[in-house]
Each structure stands twice: as C-alpha cells, then as structure tokens.
C-alpha positions as CSV (number, residue, x, y, z in Angstrom):
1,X,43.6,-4.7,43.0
2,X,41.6,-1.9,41.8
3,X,42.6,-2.3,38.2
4,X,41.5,-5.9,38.2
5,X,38.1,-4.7,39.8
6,X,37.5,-2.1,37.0
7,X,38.8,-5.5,34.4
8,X,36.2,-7.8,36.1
9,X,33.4,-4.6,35.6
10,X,34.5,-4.1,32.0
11,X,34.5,-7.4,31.4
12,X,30.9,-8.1,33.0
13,X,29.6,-5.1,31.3
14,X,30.8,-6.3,27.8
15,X,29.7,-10.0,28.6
16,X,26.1,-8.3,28.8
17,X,26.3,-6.0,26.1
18,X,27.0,-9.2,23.9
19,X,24.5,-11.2,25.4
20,X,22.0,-8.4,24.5
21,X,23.0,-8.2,21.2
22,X,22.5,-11.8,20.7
23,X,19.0,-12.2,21.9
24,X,17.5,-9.1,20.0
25,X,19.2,-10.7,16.7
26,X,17.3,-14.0,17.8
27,X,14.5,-12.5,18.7
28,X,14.3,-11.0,15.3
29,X,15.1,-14.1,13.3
30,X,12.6,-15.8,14.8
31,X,10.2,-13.5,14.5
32,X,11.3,-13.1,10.7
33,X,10.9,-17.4,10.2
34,X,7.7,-16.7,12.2
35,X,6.5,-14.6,9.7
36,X,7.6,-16.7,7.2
37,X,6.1,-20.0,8.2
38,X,2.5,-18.0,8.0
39,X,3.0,-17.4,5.2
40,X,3.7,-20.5,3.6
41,X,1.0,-22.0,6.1
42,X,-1.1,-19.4,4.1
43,X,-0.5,-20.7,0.7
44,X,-0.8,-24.0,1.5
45,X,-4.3,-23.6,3.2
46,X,-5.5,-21.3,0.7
47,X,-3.8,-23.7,-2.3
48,X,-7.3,-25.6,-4.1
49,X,-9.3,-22.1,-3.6
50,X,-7.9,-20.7,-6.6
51,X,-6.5,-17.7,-5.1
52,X,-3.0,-17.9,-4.6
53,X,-1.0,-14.9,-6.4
54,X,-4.4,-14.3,-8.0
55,X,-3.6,-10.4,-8.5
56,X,-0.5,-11.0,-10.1
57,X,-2.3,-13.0,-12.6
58,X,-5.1,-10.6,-13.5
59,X,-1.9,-8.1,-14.7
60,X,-0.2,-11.1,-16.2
61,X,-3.0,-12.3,-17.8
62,X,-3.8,-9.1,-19.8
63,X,-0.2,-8.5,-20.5
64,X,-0.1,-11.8,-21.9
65,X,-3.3,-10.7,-24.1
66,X,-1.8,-7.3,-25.0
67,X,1.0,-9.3,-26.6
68,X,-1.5,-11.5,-28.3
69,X,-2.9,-8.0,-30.1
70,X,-6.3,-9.1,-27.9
71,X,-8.4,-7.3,-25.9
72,X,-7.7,-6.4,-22.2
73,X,-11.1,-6.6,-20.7
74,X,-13.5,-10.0,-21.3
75,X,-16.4,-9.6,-23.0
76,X,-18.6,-10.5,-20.2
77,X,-17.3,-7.2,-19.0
78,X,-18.7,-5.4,-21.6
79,X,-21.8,-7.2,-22.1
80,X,-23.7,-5.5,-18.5
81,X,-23.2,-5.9,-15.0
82,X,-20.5,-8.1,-13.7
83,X,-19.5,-9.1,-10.4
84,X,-15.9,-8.8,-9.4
85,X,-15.6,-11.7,-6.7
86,X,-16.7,-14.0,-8.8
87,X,-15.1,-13.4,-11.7
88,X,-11.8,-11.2,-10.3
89,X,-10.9,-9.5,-13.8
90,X,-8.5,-7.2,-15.2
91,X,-10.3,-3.3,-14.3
92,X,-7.3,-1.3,-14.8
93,X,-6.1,1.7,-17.4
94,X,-5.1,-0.1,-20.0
95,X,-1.5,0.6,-20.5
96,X,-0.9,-0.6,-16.9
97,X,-0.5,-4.1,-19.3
98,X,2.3,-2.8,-20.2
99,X,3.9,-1.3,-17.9
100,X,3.6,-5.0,-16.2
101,X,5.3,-6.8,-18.4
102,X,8.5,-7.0,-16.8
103,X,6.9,-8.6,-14.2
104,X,4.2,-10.7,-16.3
105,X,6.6,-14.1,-16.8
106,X,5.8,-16.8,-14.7
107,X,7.9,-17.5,-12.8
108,X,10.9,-15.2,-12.8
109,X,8.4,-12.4,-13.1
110,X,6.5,-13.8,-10.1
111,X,8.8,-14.3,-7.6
112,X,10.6,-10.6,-9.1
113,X,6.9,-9.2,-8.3
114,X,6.6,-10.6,-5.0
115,X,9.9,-9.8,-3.6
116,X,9.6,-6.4,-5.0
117,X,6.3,-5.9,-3.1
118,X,7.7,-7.1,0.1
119,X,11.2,-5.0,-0.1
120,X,9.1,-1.9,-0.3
121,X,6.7,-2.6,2.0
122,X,9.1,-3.8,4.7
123,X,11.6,-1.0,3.9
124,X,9.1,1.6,4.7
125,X,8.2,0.2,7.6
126,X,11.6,0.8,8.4
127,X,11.9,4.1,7.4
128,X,8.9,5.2,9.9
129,X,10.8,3.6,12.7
130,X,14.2,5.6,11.0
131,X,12.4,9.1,10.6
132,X,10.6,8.7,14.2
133,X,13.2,7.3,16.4
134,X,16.3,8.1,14.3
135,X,17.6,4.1,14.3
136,X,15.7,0.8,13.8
137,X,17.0,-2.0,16.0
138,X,16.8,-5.9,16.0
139,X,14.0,-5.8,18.7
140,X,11.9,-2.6,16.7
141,X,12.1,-4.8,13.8
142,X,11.0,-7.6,15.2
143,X,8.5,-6.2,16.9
144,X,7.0,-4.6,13.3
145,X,7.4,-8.4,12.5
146,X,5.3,-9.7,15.5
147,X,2.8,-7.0,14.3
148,X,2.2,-8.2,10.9
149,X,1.4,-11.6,12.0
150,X,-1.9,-10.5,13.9
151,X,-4.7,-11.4,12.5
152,X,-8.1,-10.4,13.9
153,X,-11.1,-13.4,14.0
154,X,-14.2,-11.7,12.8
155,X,-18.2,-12.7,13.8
156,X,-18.5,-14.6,10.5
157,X,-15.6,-16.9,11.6
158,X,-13.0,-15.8,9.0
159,X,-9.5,-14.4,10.4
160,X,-8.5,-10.6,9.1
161,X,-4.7,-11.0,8.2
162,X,-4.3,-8.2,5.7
163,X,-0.4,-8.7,5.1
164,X,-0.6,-12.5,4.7
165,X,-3.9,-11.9,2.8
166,X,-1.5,-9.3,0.8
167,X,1.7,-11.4,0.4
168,X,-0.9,-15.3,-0.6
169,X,-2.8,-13.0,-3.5
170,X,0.2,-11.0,-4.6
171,X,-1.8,-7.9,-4.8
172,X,-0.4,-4.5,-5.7
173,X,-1.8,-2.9,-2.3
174,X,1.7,-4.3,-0.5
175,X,3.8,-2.4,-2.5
176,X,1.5,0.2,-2.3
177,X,1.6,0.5,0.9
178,X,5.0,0.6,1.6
179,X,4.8,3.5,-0.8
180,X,2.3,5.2,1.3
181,X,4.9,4.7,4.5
182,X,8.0,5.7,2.1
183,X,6.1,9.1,1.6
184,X,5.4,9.8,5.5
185,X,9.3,8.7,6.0
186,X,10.4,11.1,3.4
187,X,9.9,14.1,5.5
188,X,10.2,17.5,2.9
189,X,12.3,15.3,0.5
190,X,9.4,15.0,-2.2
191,X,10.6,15.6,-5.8
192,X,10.2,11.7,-6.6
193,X,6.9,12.1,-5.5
194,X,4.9,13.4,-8.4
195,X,6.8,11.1,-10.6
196,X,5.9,8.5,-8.8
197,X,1.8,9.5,-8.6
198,X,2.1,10.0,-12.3
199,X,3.2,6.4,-13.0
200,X,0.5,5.3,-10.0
201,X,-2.4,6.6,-11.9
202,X,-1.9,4.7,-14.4
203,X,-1.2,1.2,-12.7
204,X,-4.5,1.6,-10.4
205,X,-5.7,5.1,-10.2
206,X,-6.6,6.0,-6.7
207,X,-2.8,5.6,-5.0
208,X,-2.4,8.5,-7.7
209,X,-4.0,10.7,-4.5
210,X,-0.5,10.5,-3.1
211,X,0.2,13.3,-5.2
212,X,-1.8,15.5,-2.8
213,X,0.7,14.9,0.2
214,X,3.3,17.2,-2.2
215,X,0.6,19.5,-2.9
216,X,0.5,20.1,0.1
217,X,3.6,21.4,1.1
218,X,5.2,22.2,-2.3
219,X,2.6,24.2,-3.7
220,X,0.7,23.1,-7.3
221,X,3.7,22.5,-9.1
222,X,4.0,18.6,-8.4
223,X,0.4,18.3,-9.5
224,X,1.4,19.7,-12.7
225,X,4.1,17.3,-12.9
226,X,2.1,14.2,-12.1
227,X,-0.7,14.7,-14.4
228,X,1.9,15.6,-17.3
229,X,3.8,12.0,-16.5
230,X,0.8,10.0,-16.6
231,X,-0.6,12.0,-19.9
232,X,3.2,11.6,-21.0
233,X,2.6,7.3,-20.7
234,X,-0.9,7.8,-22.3
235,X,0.0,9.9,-24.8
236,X,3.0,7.1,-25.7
237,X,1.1,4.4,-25.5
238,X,-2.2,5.3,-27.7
239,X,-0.5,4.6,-30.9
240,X,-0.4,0.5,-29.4
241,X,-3.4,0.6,-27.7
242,X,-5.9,2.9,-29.4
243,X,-8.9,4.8,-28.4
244,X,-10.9,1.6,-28.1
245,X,-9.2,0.0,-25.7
246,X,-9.8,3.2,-23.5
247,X,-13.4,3.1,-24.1
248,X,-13.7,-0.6,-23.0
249,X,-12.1,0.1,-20.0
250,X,-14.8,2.9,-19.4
251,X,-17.5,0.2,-20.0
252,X,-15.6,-2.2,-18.2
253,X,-15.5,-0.3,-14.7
254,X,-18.8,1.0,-15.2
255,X,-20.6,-2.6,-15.3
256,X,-18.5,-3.8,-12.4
257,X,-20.9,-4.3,-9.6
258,X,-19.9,-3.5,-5.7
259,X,-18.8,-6.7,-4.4
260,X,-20.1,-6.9,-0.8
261,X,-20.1,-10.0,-0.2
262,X,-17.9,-12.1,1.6
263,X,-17.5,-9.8,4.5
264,X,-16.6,-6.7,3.1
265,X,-17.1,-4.0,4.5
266,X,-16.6,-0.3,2.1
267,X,-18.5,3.0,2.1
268,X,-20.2,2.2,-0.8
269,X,-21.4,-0.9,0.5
270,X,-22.7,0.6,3.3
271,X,-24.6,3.4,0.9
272,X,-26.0,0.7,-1.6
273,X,-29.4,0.2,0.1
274,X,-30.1,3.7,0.5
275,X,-28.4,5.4,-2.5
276,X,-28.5,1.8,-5.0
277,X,-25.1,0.8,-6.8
278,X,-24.4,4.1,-9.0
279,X,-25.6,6.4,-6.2
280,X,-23.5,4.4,-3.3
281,X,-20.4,4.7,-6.1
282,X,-20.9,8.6,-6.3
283,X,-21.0,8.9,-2.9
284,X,-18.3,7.1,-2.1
285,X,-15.8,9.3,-4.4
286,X,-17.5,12.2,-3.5
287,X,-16.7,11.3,0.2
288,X,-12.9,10.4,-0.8
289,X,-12.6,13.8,-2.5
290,X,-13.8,15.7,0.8
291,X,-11.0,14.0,2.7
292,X,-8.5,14.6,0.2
293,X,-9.4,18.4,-0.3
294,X,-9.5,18.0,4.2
295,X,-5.8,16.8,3.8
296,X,-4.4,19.5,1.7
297,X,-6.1,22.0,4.1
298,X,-5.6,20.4,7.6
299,X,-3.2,22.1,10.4
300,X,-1.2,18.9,11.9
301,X,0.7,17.0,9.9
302,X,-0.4,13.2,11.0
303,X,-4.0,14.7,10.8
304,X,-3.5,15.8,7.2
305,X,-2.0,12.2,6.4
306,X,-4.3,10.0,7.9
307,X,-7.1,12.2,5.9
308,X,-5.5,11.2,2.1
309,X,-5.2,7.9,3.3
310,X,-8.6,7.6,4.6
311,X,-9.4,9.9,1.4
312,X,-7.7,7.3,-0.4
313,X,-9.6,4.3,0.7
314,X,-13.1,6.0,0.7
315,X,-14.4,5.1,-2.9
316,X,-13.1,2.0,-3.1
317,X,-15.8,-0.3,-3.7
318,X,-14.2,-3.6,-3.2
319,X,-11.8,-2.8,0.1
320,X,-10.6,-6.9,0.7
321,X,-8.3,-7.5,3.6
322,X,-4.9,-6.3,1.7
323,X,-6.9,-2.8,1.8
324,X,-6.3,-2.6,5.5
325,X,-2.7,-2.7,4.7
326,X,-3.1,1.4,4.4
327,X,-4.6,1.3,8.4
328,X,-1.6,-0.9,9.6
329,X,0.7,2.2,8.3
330,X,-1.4,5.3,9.9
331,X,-1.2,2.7,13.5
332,X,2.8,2.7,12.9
333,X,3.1,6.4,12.3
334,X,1.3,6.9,15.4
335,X,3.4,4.1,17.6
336,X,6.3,5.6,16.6
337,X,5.5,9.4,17.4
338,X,4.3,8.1,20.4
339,X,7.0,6.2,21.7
340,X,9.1,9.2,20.0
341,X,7.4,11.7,22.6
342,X,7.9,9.4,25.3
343,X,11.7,9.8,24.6
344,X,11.9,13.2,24.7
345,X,10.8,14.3,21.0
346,X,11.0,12.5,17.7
347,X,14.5,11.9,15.9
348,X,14.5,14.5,13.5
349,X,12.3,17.6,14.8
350,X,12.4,19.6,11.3
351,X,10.3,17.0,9.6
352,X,7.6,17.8,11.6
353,X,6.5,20.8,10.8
354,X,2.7,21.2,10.0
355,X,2.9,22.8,7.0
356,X,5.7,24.9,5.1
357,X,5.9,28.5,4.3
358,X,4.3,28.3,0.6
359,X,2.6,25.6,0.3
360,X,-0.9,25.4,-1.0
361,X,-3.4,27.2,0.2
C-alpha cells in the first residue's frame, strides 16, 4: 500500500513536471511567432515608405560603388550642408565598404546580414540572463521576447519600437547592441575585446568606445591593441582607397546637418538653438567624452557601464529609434541583477567585482 502511494506521488509529481515543461516551451514559441508576426506586420506597413532594410542598402550601395572604382560619398555631400533624413547617405570611414562586402549581395548578403544581426543581438541577451542567473529558461526567454515587442506611443502619435524599428531598417545598431550586451556577459574574459573595437571603428566609429570597458580593468594595453588593428585595416586599405577618399569622408560628415526632425530627440539637438549646429556637435562629443573618461574612473561596475553606454550615445546627432536599442540592454542588466539579488546573489559572484587589482587608474 505504501509503495503504491509513493508510485501515485511520483507519478503525480512527474505528470506536473511535464506539464510545466510543456507550457514554458509554448509559452516561448508563441512568444517567439509573436515577435515574428510584428515584424513582418512591420515590413509590410512600412513597405511604399522606402525604408525597409534601408541601412543595409546605404553599406551595399557604396560597396557596390567601391567595386565600380566610384566614389563613396555623393556629390551633394560634398557640395555644403546636407540633410541626413532626407537624403539617408553613406557617412562612414571609407573602408567600412569593404569590409561589407560579404554582406553587400542582394539577397544572400541580406538575409546573411539580417540573421547575423539578430543572432547576436538575441544571443546576448541570453548571455545577461546566463551571467546573472546562471541558466536561461523557456519562460526567461520568452519573457526577453515579450519585452522586445513593446513599443511606447509618443505625443506626436508615432509608436517607439526600437527592435522592430532595428530588425524593418536592417541597421548595424542590432548587432551592435548585442555586442554591447556580449561585453557586460563576458565578465573579465576580454581579450576579443580590443580586437573587436579595432574592427568597430572602422565600420561606425563611436561603438569603437567599447574599447574603454577593457581599459578599464585590463589596464592601457587593449587600447594599444585596438587603435593598432584599426590603423592595421587603414593602413591595408589606403593603397585601394587613397588619401582622397578619406578627405571626402571628412567633408562628407562635416556638411551633414543634425537631423531633428521627425521626433528625434539627441543632445545635440537639444544644444542647437543655444550653441547653433557646430557648437551643439562639439558639445555633444565633449559631453560623450566626460562620460566615457566617468566610466573608466567610476567605483561600481553597472555604474561604470551604463556611463560608456550613455557616453556612447551622447554625440550622436541623429539617435533614431534603433538607438534605444543600447537603453533596452542597461534595463536588462539591471532586471537581471535584480531578480539575481532577490535570489540570494547573482550566478557567478567573481564577475562582479568593481574593478580589478591593476586596472587603469
């Protein structure tokens, strides 16, 4: 009798157990066609606007001219002052054509781009949720899911949705992104890092910042090692691209005007009436470099973060919804920790640690 009671308990326990199982991994599919189903819902709202994997095509496009032996940057770029919602054109270092051009077929290199973006982004999501609670499950990741399909209505009537806003334009900011959440998740295991800066600087510049975060707690070797891999991809592509073509791009991001417009909201936005363009541009960066000197320095290591992201963001004239992208990782960070403290202390106590014996000063 009392073996069959402790069968029927098993066997109750293991009938829940299942049952469990199965409604986290439905909960999670759902969430995940969801998702999906915005997205497409997205693209097909946003289809006769012109805008649709728009990003990918200002990289695409100039690789595409590289290979022609043409120009990057448009002549009405170098002609005076340009606006870059209206005309959305290529403002980047110019061997970032190149290092695009694996991606730059349409539309292997599309959907290879866009895939690419969301693996990263995704996966570092995952590896917050890894580092804080030590496991992801069906129901966490759903829940991340759930998350990403928020959108906030705003007074001028538009929706902010920066992932879907991310994933319809193809932009570079989801990948970077999941970059920025892949360095937090790394804990002290860095040496990619600098590498990684190095190639960054050279695709859009200011993710290059991420550099700092190794700074920080290795000391100024991984600055040297950045700087000498984006020099090394300079140096190795001059001979293609020449001096000129670095010059244009000078003249090119010089003439680009703030675009403010359409809702969007940046510190040198906010500066331009006071300051005027240049002086609203200066004080922007100037502001970005106080926050990322603040981050190197700061005592707390979600402190120091959030200030080279914010650092990051700072003197960045045109911040469009995908920008927000960078926000949506410092608001995980911080769920996690929490609901880490709440169990007792996060996963993996050793990554916590403010700052390392030896690291800049």
């Amino acid at each position: 009798m009392g073996l069959q009671l402790d069968l029927s308990r098993y066997s109750s326990r293991a009938a829940t157990a299942t049952a469990r199982r199965l409604a986290s991994r439905a909960f999670l599919t759902v969430t995940a066609l969801l998702l999906a189903g915005l997205v497409i819902l997205f693209l097909d709202v946003h289809s006769g606007r012109g805008v649709v994997f728009i990003d990918w095509w200002v990289y695409a496009l100039a690789s595409e001219r590289f290979l022609a032996g043409e120009s990057l940057y448009l002549d009405v770029q170098l002609a005076g002052p340009y606006s870059l919602r209206e005309l959305t054109p290529f403002v980047y270092p110019p061997p970032s054509a190149i290092l695009f051009l694996p991606f730059a077929s349409w539309p292997v290199g599309q959907v290879a781009w866009i895939i690419a973006s969301l693996a990263i982004f995704l996966s570092g999501l995952a590896a917050i949720v890894h580092r804080e609670l030590g496991h992801v499950t069906p129901v966490v990741a759903g829940c991340i899911l759930v998350a990403l399909t928020l959108f906030v209505p705003l007074p001028d009537g538009r929706l902010l949705a920066p992932f879907l806003d991310a994933v319809g334009t193809a932009n570079m900011n989801l990948a970077l992104a999941g970059l920025l959440a892949w360095t937090w998740a790394a804990g002290e295991r860095l040496r990619w890092l600098p590498w990684m800066a190095g190639v960054l600087a050279i695709l859009k510049v200011f993710p290059a910042s991420l550099i700092l975060w190794a700074v920080r707690r290795n000391g100024w070797r991984p600055l040297l090692i950045g700087l000498g891999t984006a020099a090394l991809i300079v140096v190795a592509t001059l001979p293609i691209l020449g001096i000129e073509e670095w010059r244009r791009f000078a003249v090119a991001l010089s003439n680009a005007e703030l675009a403010c417009d359409g809702g969007r909201v940046s510190l040198p936005c906010l500066a331009e009436p006071l300051l005027g363009a240049s002086g609203a541009k200066l004080a922007g960066l100037a502001t970005g470099a106080l926050l990322l000197v603040s981050s190197v320095l700061a005592h707390g290591e979600y402190r120091a973060f959030a200030l080279l992201t914010l650092g990051m963001m700072a003197g960045i004239p045109d911040l469009s919804q995908h920008y927000y992208l960078f926000l949506y990782v410092l608001i995980a960070i911080a769920l996690a920790r929490l609901i880490a403290r709440r169990r007792g202390g996060p996963a993996e106590p050793w990554r916590h640690s403010s700052r390392p014996e030896g690291a800049a000063q």
